[in-house]
C-alpha atoms as one frame of an Amber mdcrd trajectory, in Angstrom:
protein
  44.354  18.451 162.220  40.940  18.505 161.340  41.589  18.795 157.610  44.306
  16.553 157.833  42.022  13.047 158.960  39.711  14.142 156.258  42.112  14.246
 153.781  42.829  10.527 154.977  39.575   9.283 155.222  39.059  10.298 151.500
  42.169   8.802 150.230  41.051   5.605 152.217  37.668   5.706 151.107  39.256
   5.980 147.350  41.318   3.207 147.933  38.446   0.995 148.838  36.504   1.791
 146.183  39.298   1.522 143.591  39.596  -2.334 145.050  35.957  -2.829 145.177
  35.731  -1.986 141.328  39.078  -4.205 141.005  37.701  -7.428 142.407  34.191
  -6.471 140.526  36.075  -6.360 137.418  37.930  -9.001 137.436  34.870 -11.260
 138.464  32.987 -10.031 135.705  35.637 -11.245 133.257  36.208 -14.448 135.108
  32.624 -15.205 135.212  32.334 -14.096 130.786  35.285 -16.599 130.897  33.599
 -19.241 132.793  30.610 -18.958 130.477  32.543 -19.194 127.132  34.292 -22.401
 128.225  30.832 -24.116 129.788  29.826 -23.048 125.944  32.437 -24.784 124.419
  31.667 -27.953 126.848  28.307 -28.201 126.005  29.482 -27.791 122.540  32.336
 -30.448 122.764  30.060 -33.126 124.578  27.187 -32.669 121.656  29.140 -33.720
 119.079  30.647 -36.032 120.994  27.453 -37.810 121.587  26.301 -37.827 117.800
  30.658 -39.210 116.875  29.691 -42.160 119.326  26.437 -42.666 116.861  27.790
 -41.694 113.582  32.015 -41.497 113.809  32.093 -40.074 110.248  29.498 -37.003
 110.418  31.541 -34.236 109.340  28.775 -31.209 110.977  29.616 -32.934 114.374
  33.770 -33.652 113.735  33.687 -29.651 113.140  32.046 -28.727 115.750  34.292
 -30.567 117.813  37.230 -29.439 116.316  36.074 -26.068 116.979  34.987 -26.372
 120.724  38.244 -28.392 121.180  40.435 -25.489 119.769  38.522 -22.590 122.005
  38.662 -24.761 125.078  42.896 -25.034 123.882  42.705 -28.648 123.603  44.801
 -28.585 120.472  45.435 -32.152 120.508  42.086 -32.995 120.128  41.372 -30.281
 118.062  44.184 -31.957 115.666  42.688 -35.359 116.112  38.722 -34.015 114.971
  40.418 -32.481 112.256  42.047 -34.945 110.316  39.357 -37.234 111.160  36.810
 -34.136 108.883  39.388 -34.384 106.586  39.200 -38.013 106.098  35.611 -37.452
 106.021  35.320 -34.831 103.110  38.966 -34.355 101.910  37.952 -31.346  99.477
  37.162 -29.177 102.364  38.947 -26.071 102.533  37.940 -24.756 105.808  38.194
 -28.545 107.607  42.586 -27.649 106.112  42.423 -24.083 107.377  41.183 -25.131
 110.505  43.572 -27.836 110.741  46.456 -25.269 109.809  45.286 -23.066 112.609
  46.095 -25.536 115.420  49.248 -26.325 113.657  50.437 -23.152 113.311  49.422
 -22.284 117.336  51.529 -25.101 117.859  54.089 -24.701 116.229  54.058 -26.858
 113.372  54.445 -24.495 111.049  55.706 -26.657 108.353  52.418 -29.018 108.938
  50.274 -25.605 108.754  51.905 -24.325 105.496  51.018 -27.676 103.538  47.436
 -27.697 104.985  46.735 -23.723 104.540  47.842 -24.228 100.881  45.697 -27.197
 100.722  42.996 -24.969 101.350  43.800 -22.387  99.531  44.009 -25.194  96.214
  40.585 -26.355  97.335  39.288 -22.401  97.308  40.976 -20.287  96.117  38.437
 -17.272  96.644  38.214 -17.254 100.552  40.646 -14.277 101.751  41.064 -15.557
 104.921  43.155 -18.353 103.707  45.631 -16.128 102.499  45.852 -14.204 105.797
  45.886 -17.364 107.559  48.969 -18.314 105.768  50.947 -14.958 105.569  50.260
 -14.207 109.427  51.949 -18.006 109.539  54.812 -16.612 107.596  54.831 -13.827
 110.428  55.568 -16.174 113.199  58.085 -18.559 111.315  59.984 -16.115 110.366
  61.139 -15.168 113.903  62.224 -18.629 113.960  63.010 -18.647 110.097  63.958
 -15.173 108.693  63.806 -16.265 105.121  60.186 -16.875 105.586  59.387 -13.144
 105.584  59.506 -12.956 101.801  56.591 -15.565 101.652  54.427 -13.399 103.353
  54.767 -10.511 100.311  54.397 -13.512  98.049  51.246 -15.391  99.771  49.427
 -11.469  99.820  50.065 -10.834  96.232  49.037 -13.857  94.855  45.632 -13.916
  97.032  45.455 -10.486  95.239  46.191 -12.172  92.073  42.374 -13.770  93.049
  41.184 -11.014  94.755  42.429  -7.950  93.700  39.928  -5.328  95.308  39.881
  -7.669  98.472  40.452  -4.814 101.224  41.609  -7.456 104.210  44.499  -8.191
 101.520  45.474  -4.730 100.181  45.558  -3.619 104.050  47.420  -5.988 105.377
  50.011  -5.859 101.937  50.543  -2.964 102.529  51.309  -2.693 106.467  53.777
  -5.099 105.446  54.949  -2.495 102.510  55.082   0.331 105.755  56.946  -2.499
 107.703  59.833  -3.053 105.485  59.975   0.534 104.612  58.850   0.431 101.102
  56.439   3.882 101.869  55.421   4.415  98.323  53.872   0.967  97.886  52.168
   0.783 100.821  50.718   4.351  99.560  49.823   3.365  96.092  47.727   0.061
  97.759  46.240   2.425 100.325  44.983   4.291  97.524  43.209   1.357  95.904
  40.722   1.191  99.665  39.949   4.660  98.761  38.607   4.023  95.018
């Protein structure tokens, strides 16, 4: 009997602690949560202060657009962005970032124009390219002929970059997706070079 309540007690005493590191866990995220967003507050009503001064400083219409977009406001994200772009229209990364809260909602249409807008204004940034092929990604479970855009979009930022590793990696993982083996091998090969 003896043995029996002990057993118990330690699976009860297990129990407890399992829980106690539950609840400490999941305050320790909430509170790295918490901390992040007051971030992007602080960050929001900054450049919120200097737009009431200046309404056309593009530092402060980024940062906004920026804080906006990690807090999920993507309407006002949208609305800081266009208002950079008006601002400095040759901008790549004010259309990339644009594109980005177009694409997370949805626009994708909207997001392909402004990600190739980017992409016209530099041409050199990788992440463009990415940007726009992992757009292709997502339309294309609404819009299965937009899969083969997302082979063309990698190959021609290779066309730019061609020992860009972000590029050759994800080119080929789509190469390994479709089942083409050998041509994801033969751009695997160029990382190793």
């Amino acid at each position: 009997m003896k043995n029996f309540r002990t057993r118990i007690y330690w699976r009860v005493g297990l129990i407890v602690v399992l829980v106690m590191i539950l609840f400490v866990g999941v305050w320790y995220f909430d509170s790295q949560s918490m901390a992040k967003a007051n971030k992007f507050i602080r960050e929001l009503r900054e450049a919120e202060k200097i737009l009431r001064k200046e309404p056309e400083n593009f530092g402060a219409l980024m940062e906004a657009g920026v804080a906006a977009y990690n807090l999920r406001r993507f309407s006002a994200a949208v609305d800081y962005y266009t208002r950079a772009t008006q601002v400095k229209p040759e901008e790549a990364v004010v259309w990339n970032n644009l594109a980005n809260v177009e694409r997370d909602l949805k626009r994708f249409s909207d997001a392909e124009d402004h990600y190739r807008k980017a992409i016209g204004f530099d041409s050199s940034e990788a992440q463009y390219y990415i940007n726009l092929a992992d757009l292709y990604r997502l339309w294309a479970k609404e819009e299965p002929e937009k899969q083969s855009e997302i082979e063309k979009t990698l190959l021609q930022g290779l066309e730019v970059l061609p020992n860009q590793p972000a590029l050759i990696h994800l080119l080929a993982q789509y190469y390994e997706g479709m089942g083409e083996l050998a041509k994801a091998t033969e751009l695997r090969q160029r990382l190793v070079k």
